[in-house]
C-alpha distance (Angstrom), angle and dihedral (degrees) to the residues before:
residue distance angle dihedral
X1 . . .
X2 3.51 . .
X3 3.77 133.9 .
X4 3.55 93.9 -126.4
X5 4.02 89.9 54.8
X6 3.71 87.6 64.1
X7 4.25 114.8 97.5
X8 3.67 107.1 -134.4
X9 3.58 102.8 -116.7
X10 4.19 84.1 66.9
X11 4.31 82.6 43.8
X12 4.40 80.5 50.4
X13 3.69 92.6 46.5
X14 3.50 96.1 45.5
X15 4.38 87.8 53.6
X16 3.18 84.3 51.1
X17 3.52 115.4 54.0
X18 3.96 83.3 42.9
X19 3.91 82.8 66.3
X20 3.92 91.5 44.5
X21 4.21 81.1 52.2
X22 3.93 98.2 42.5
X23 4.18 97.4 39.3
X24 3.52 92.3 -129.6
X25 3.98 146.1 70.8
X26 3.82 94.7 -124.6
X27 3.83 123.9 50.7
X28 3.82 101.9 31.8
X29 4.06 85.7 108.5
X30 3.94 92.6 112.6
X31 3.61 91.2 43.9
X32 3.48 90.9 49.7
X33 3.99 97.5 52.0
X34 3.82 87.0 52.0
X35 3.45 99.7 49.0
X36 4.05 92.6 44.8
X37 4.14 79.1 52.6
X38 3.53 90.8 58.0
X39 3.67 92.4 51.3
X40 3.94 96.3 44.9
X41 3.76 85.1 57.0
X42 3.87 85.7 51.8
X43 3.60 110.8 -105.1
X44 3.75 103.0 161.4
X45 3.90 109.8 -105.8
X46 3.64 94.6 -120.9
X47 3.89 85.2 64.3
X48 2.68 102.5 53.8
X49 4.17 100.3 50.1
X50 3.84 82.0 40.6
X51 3.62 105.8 -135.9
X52 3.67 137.0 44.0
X53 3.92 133.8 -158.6
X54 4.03 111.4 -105.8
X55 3.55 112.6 -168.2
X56 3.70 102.0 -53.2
X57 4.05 105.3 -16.0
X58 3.05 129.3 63.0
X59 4.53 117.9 -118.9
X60 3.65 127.5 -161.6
X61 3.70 109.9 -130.8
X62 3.43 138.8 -170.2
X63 4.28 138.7 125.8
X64 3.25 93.5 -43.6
X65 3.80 96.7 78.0
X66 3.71 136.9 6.7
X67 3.86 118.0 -81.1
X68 4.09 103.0 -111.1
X69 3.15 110.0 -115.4
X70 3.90 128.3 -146.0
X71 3.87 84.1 -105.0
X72 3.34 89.2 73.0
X73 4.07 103.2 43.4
X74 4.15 81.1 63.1
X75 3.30 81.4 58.1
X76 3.88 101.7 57.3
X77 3.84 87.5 44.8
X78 3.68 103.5 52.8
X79 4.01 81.0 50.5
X80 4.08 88.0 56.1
X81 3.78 84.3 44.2
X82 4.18 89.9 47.0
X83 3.88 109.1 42.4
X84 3.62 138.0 47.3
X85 3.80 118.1 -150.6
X86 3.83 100.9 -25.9
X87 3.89 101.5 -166.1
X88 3.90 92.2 -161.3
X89 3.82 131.8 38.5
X90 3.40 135.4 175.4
X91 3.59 119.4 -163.1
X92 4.14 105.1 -164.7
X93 4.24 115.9 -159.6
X94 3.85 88.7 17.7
X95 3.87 94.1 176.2
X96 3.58 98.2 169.4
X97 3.43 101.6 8.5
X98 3.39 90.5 -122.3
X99 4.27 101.7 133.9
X100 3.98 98.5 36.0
X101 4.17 80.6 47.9
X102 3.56 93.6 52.4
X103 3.70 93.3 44.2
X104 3.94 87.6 54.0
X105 3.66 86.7 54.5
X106 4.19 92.7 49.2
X107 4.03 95.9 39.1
X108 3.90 105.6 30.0
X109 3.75 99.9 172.8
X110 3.80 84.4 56.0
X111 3.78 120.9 109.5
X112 3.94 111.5 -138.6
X113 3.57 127.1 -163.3
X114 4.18 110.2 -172.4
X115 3.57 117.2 -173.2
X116 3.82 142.0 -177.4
X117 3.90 143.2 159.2
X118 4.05 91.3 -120.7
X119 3.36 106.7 90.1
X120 3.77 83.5 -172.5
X121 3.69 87.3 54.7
X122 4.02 94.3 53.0
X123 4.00 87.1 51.1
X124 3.59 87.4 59.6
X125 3.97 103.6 51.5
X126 4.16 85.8 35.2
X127 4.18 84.9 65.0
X128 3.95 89.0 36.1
X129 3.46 88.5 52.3
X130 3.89 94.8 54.0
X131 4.03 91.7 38.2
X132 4.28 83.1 60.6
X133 3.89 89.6 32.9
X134 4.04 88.2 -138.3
X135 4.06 102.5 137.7
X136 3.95 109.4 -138.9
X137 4.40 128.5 170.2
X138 3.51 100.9 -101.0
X139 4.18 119.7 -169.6
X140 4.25 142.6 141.2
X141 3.45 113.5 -99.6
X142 3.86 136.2 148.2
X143 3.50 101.3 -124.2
X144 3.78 99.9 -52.1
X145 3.56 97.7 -31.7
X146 4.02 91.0 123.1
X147 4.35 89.8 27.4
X148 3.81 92.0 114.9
X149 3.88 98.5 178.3
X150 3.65 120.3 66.5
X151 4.10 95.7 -175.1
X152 4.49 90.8 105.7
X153 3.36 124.3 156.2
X154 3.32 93.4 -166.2
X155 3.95 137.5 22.6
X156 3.80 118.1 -166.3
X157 4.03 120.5 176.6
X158 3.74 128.4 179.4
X159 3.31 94.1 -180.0
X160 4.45 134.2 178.6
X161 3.87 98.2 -83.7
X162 4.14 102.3 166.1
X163 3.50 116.4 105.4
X164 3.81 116.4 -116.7
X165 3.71 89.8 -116.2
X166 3.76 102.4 50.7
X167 3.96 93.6 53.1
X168 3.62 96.8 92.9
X169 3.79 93.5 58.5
X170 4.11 91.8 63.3
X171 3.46 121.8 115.4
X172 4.20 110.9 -88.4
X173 3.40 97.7 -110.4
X174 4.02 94.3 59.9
X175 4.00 93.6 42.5
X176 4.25 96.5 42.1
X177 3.82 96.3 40.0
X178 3.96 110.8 14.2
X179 3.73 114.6 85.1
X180 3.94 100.1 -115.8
X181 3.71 94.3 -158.5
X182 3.65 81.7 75.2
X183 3.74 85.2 56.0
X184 3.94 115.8 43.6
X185 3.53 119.6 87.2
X186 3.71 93.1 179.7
X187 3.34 131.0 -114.6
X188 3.48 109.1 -17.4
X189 4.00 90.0 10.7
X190 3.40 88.5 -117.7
X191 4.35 93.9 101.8
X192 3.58 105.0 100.1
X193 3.78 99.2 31.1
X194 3.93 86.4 55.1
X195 3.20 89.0 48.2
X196 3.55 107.6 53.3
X197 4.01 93.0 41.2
X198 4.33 80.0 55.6
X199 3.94 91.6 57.1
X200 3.66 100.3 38.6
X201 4.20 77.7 54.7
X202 3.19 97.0 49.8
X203 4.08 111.8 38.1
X204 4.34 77.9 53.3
X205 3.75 93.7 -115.1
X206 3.73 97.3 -169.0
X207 4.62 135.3 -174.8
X208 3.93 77.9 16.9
X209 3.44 124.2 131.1
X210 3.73 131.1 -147.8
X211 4.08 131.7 -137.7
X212 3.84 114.4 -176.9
X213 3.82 122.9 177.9
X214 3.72 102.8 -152.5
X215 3.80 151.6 170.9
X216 3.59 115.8 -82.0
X217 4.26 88.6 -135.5
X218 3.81 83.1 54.8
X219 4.13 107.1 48.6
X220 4.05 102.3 87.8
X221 3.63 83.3 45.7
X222 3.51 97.5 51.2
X223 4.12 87.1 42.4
X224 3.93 89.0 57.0
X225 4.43 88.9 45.7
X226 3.74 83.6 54.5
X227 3.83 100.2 45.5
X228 4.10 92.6 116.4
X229 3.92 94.3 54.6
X230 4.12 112.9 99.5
X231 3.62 98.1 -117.6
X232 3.84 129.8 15.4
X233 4.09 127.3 170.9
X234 3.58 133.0 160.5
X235 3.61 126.8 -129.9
X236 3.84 124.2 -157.7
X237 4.06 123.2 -146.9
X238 3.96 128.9 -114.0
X239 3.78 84.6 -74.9
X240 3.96 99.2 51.9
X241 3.94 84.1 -108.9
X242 4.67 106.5 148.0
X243 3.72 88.9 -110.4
X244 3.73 116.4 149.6
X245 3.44 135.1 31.8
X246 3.94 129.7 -157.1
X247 3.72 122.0 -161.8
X248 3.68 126.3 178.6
X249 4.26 118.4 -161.8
């Protein structure tokens, strides 16, 4: 990457977190350069400045977990606009713990569970969830293979949705610094989606409802999987991309 390929707001941000690192406005210039290396060798930006606003709190970030993506604040307001005092969520591949955090913040006399098989992951959203002071049930699980209750209000899943085979063709700065486990959803990308849709099935999860962020190749496939549930829709993003899908059972 070259310098000149950078936009000058990411040039700005760049000074400026330098200053944030120095304590000063004057001699952050060696900082600086070696931050602006970091992003020439394509260390995402948010990386680098280490934490990131997400809907209204702010969450550290960095390889640990993926950075949330605007995708997936959408997704924490169509909940808001969907449910009414959920007393129990459950917040499934929390990776930052960015969504069952926010959803603290929006129903506080909620109880939140968040889980995820990265144990790296879970360290993450444990220190984001002291940096926004908003006191969620963190724990490691595959899916819900250690969720013992099956009384949720409120199931929400961003799950790994890129097919193994496409990975490569992501931009640098996902594949080199991203963790891609956080990405693959196997072969057809379908794995963990499948997957979680098959336990909620079968440990009788019942008066729950579902959110799924998904792949817009995957939605009228995801539709048909879901045929048996009392009420499915699908809602497109702020570019009329199939995006999300609610599910009530």
């Amino acid at each position: 990457m070259e310098i000149q390929s950078l936009p000058e707001h990411e040039l700005a941000r760049l000074r400026e977190k330098a200053k944030e690192i120095v304590g000063n406005q004057e001699d952050y210039g060696d900082v600086y350069s070696g931050l602006l290396s970091r992003r020439l060798n394509h260390e995402p930006l948010q990386y680098i400045e280490e934490y990131i606003p997400f809907y209204s709190i702010q969450i550290n970030v960095d390889s640990r977990a993926l950075i949330p993506r605007p995708e997936t604040e959408y997704l924490v307001e169509l909940i808001k606009e969907q449910c009414s005092n959920p007393q129990k969520i459950l917040d499934v591949g929390t990776g930052s713990g960015c969504i069952g955090l926010m959803l603290k913040k929006l129903f506080p006399d909620s109880n939140v569970d968040a889980v995820d098989i990265s144990y790296e992951a879970l360290s993450l959203a444990n220190e984001n969830s002291v940096i926004n002071n908003l006191e969620i049930n963190l724990y490691h699980s595959d899916l819900l293979e250690n969720v013992t209750s099956t009384d949720f209000d409120l199931i929400v899943a961003n799950l790994p949705y890129i097919p193994t085979s496409t990975l490569s063709s992501l931009d640098k700065e996902v594949i080199e610094f991203e963790p891609l486990m956080a990405l693959d959803g196997g072969t057809d990308g379908m794995l963990y989606i499948n997957k979680l849709i098959t336990q909620i099935e079968d440990k009788n999860f019942e008066n729950t409802t579902l959110f799924l962020e998904v792949d817009v190749s995957h939605a009228h496939q995801i539709l048909s999987r879901l045929s048996t549930w009392s009420e499915v829709k699908l809602v497109k993003d702020l570019v009329e991309r199939d995006r999300y899908i609610i599910a009530k059972k």
